[in-house]
N, C-alpha and C positions, 0 to 999 in steps of 0.2 A: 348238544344242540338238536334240534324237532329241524330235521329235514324239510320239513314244507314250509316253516315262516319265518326257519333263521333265528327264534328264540331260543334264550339258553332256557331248560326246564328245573334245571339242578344242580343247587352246587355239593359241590364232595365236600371240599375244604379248605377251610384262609388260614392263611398263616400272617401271627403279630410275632413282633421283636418285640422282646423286655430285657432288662438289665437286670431283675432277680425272680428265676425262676419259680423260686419255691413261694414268694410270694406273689406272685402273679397265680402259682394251681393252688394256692388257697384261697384267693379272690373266687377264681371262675370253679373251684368246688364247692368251695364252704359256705360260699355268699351268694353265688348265683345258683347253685344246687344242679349244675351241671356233672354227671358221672366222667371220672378218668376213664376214656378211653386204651389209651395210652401212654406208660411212665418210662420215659426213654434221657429220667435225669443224666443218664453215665454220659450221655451224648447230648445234653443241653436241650432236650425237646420233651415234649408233652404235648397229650391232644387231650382234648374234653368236647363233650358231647355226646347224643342219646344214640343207641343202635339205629336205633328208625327217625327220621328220615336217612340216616346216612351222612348228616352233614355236620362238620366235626369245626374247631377252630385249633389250629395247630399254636404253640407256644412254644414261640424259638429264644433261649438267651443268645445275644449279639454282642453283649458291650464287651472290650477285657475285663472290666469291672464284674463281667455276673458274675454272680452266687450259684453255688453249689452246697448243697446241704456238705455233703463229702469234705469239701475243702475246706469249710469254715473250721476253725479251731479249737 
């Protein structure tokens, strides 16, 4: 936040819930042409977006239902 007006200037980064991860970082990769930042499938996360500004969209699976590239059969 800018100490003198109390605005935020910058966000880092939001985090969405999906139910299948692997399709959700093929959306925000492949189709939006946002780069992986970070592939943290083992642990159900992923973040995509540019080095610069710094502001990322984190992608969390929530459901029991997600997908895991791993687990699928």
């Amino acid at each position: 936040m800018n100490q003198k007006t109390g605005k935020i200037t910058r966000l880092w980064l939001t985090m969405i819930h999906v139910s299948d991860l692997d399709k959700a970082l093929r959306f925000y990769h492949e189709t939006l042409g946002l780069p992986i930042a970070l592939d943290a499938r083992i642990f159900d996360h992923a973040e995509v977006g540019p080095d610069e500004p710094l502001a990322k969209i984190g992608i969390h699976a929530t459901s029991k239902k997600a997908k895991r590239k791993d687990e699928q059969g």
